[in-house]
C-alpha positions as CSV (number, residue, x, y, z in Angstrom):
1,X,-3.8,-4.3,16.5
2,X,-3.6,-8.0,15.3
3,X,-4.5,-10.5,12.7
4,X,-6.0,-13.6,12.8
5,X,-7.2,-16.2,10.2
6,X,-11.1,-17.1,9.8
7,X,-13.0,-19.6,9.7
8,X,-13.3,-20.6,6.0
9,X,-16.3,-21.3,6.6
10,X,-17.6,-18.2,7.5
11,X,-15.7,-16.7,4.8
12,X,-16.8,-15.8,1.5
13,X,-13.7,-15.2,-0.7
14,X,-12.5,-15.4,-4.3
15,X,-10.4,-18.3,-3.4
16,X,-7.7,-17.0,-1.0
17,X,-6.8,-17.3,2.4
18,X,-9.4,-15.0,4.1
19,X,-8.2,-13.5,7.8
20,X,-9.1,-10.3,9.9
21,X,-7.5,-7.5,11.2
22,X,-8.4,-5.7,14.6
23,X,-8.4,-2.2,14.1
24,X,-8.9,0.6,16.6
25,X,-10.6,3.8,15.7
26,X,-12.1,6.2,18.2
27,X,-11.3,3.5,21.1
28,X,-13.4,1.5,19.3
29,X,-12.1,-1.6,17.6
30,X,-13.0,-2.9,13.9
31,X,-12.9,-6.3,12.3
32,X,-11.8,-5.3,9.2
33,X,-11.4,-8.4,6.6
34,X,-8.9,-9.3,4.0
35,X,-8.2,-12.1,1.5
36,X,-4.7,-12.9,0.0
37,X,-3.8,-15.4,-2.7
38,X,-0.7,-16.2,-4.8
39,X,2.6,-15.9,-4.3
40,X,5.3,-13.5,-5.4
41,X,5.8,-9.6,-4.3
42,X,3.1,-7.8,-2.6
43,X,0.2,-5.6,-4.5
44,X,-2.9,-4.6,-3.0
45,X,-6.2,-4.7,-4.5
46,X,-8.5,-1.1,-2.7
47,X,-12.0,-1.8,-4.3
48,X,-14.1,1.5,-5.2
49,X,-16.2,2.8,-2.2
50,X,-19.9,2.6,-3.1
51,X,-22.7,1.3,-1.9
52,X,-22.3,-2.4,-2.9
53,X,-18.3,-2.0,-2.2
54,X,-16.7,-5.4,-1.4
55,X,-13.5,-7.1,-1.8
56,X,-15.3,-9.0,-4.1
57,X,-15.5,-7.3,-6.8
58,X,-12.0,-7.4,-7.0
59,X,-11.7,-11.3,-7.2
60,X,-11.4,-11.7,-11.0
61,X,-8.6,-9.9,-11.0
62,X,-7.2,-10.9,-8.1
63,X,-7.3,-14.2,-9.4
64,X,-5.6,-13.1,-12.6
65,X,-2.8,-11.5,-10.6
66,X,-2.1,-14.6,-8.2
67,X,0.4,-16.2,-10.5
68,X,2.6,-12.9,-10.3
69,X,2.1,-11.8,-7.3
70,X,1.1,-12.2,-3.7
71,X,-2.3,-10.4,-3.6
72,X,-4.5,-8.5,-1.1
73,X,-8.0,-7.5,-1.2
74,X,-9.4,-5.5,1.5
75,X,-13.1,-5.0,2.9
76,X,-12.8,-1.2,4.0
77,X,-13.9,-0.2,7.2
78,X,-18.1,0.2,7.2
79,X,-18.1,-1.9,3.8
80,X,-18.4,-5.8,2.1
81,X,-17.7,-7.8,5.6
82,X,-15.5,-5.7,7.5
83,X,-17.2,-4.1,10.7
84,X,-20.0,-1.3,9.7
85,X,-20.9,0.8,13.5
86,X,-22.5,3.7,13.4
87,X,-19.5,5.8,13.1
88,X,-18.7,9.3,11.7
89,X,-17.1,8.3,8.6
90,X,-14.6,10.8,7.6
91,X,-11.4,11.3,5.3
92,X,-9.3,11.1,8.1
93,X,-10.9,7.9,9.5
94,X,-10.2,6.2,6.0
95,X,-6.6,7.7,5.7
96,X,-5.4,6.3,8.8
97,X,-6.9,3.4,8.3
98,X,-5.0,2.5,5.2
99,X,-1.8,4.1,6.9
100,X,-2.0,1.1,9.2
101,X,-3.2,-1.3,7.6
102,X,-0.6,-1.3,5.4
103,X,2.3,-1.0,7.6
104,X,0.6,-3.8,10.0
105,X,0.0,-6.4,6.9
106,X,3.1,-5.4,4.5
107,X,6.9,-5.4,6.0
108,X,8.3,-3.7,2.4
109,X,6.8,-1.5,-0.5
110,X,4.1,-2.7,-2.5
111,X,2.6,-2.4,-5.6
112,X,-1.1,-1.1,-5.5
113,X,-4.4,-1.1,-7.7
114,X,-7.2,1.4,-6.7
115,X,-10.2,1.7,-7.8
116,X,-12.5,4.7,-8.0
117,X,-12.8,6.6,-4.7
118,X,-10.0,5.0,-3.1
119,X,-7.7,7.2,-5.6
120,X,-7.0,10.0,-3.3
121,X,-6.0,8.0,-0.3
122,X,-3.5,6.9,-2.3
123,X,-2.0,9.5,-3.2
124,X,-2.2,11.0,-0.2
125,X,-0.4,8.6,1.7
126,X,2.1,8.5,-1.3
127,X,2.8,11.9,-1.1
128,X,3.0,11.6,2.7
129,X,5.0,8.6,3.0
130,X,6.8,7.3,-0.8
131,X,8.6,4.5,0.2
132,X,5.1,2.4,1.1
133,X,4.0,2.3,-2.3
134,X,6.7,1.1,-5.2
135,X,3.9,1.7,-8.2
136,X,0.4,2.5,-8.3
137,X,-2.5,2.0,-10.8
138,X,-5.5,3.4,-10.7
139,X,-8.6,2.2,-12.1
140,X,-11.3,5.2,-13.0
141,X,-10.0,7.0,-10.5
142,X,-12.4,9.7,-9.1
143,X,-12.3,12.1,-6.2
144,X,-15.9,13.3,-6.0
145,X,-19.1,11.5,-4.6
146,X,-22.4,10.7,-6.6
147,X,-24.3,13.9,-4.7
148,X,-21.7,16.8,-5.0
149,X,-21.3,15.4,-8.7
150,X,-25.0,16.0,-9.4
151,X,-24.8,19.4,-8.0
152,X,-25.5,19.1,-4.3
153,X,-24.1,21.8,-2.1
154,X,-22.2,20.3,1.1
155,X,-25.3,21.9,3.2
156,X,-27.7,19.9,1.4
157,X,-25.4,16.6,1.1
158,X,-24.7,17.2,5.1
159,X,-28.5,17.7,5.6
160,X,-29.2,14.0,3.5
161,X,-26.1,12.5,5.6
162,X,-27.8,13.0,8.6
163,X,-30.9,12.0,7.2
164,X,-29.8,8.6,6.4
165,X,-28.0,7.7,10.0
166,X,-31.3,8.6,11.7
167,X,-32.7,5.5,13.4
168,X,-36.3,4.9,11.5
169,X,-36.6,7.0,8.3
170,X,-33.0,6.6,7.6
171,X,-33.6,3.3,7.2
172,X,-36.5,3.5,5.3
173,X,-34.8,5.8,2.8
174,X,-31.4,3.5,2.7
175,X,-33.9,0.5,1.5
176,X,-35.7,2.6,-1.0
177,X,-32.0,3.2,-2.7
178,X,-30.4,-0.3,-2.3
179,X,-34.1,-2.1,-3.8
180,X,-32.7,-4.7,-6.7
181,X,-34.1,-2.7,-9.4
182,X,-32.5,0.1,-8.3
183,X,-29.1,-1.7,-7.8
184,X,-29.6,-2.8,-11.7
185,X,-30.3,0.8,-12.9
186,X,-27.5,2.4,-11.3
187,X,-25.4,-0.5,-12.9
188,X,-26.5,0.0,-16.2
189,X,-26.3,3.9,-15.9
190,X,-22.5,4.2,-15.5
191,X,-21.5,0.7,-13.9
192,X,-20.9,-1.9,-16.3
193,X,-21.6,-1.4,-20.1
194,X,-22.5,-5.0,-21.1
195,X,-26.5,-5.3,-19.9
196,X,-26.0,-9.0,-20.0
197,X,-23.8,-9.4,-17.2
198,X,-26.5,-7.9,-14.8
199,X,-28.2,-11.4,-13.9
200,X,-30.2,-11.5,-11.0
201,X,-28.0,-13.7,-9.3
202,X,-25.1,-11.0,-9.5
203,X,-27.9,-8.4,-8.5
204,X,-29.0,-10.8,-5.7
205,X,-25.5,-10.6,-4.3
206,X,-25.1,-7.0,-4.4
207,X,-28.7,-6.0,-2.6
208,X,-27.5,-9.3,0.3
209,X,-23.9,-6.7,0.6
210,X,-26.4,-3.7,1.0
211,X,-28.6,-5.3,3.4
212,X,-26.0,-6.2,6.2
213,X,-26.4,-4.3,10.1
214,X,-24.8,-0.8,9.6
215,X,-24.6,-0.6,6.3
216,X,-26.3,2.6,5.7
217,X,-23.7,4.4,7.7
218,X,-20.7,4.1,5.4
219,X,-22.5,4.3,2.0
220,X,-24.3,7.8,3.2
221,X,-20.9,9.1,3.5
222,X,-20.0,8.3,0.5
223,X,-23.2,9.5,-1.8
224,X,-22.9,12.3,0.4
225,X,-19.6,13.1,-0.1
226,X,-18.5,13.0,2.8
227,X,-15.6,10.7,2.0
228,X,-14.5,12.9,-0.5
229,X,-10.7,13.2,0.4
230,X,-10.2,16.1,-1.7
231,X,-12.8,19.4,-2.3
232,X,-11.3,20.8,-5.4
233,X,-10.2,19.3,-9.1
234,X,-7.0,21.1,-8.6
235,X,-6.0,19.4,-5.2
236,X,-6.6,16.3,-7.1
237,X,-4.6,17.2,-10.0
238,X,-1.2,18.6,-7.5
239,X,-1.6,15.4,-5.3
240,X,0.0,13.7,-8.9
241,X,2.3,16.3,-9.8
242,X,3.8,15.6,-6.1
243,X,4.0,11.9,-6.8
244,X,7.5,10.4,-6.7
245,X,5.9,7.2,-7.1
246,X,5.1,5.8,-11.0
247,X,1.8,6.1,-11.9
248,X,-0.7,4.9,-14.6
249,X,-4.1,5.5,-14.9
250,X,-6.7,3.6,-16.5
251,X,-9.5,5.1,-18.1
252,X,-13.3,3.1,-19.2
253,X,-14.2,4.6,-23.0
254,X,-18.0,4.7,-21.2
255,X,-17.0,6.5,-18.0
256,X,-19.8,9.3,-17.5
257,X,-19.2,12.4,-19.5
258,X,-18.1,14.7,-16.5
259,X,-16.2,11.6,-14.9
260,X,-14.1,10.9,-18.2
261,X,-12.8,14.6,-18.4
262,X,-11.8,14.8,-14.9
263,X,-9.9,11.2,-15.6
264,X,-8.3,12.7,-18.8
265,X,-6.8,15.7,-17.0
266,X,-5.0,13.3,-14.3
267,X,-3.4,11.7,-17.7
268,X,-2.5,14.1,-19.3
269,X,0.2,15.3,-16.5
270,X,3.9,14.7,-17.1
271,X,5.1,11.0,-16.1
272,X,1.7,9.9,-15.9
273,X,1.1,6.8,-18.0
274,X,-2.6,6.3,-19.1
275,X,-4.4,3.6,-21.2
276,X,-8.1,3.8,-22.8
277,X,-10.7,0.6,-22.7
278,X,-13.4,-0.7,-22.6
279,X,-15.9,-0.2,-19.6
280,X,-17.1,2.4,-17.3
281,X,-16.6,2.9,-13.7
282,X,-16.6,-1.0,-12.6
283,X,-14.6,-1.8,-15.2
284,X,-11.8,-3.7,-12.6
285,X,-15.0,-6.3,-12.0
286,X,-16.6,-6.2,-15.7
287,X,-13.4,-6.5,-17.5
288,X,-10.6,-7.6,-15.5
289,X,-9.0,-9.3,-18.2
290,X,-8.7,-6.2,-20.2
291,X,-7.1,-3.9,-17.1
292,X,-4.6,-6.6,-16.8
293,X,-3.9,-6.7,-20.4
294,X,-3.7,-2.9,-20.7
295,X,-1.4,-2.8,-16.6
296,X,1.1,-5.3,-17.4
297,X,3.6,-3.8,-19.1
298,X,3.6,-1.4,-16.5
299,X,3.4,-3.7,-13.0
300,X,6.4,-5.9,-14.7
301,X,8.5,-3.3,-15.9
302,X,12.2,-2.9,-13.5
């Protein structure tokens, strides 16, 4: 495993310096990229897995952070630019992936800000290993993906899974669910909140993410929830009672119905700190501003 610094310009960042690291999974090895900026103490940036999920999205408030800390944003393995095979992506791929990643780019403990799915592989490796992490927020945390939300059983979300990763219809079907105006409806439905900010230059840029070799792969996982790290509400809720590590949560006033309940039950636990605003589930990208406003206090404090 190594790391080496791009090209800028082959890189599209938010600004920082933008470099990959080699990854092996399966003896089979991954350029995974990530982008650093500022100066200070470490904190990692884990964007929300969906699938228009990039570092990207991540850059507003990355940029806010820079002049506090040293910042990190990472493409995920199958997402944004990093490497996207045809692998079998799994909970286990995606929880050592972050094991190593962050003992191969970090040499002491680190302050880091989730976002949606990426909430259980957090706390999992928190509760594995506390001294990696020295604080964590998360950002609409959830644990469960779009299909088993809506209902799906894991026989039918296997079924579309496989579905997806075959070679021509697969494809087909993947295009049909990543077409612009479907990109914009999703957004509006439990996305962002503010219609306006939907331009079809920021819609542009999400369809060019969806459209990259491999893509499909990684996203059906997720819909399918197959990269659902935990089954169960409660295994959720006991990975934060196990925490050792502080912990604040941040919560959109728009988050889905179903989504916002499941957010307010991971607040209300002892020594969790939690905080209300405006937003839904891209809130870290809509209103950066805001989660740094309403995190401060918290990423500051001794």
């Amino acid at each position: 495993m190594s790391t080496n610094l791009l090209s800028t310009s082959n890189a599209v960042g938010f600004g920082g310096v933008v470099q990959e690291y080699l990854w092996n999974s399966d003896n089979q090895q991954l350029r995974i990229v990530y982008e650093t900026l500022g100066k200070g103490s470490p904190l990692l940036l884990l964007p929300a897995f969906s699938t228009v999920s990039t570092r990207l999205e991540m850059g507003e408030l990355a940029r806010l952070l820079a002049p506090h800390f040293q910042v990190t944003a990472v493409d995920w393995p199958g997402f944004g630019e990093s490497s996207r095979p045809s692998l079998d992506y799994s909970p286990a791929l995606y929880h050592q992936f972050l094991a190593d990643f962050v003992k191969s780019v970090f040499n002491t403990a680190i302050t880091v800000i989730a976002a949606g799915h990426a909430a259980s592989y957090v706390l999992q490796l928190a509760q594995r290993e506390p001294a990696v992490f020295s604080r964590i927020v998360l950002v609409a945390p959830t644990w469960r993906g779009p299909l088993p939300t809506m209902g799906a059983t894991q026989q039918t979300a296997g079924m579309v899974k496989e579905l997806v990763r075959s070679p021509i219809l697969g494809q087909a079907l993947y295009k049909l669910n990543t077409t612009p105006s479907f990109l914009s409806f999703m957004y509006r439905r439990h996305v962002f909140t503010d219609a306006a900010k939907l331009t079809p230059n920021f819609i542009e840029k999400k369809w060019q993410t969806t459209q990259k070799p491999g893509a499909r792969f990684a996203s059906a996982a997720f819909v399918t929830g197959n990269l659902d790290a935990v089954r169960e509400q409660s295994d959720f809720l006991a990975l934060v009672r196990s925490l050792s590590v502080p912990l604040m949560i941040v919560i959109g006033e728009s988050s889905p119905p179903k989504s916002r309940a499941e957010m307010e039950a991971l607040a209300a636990l002892p020594g969790v700190k939690s905080v209300v605003i405006p937003g839904s589930l891209g809130m870290h990208e809509e209103y950066p501003a805001e989660v740094l406003e309403a995190v401060q206090d918290f990423l500051f404090s001794a």
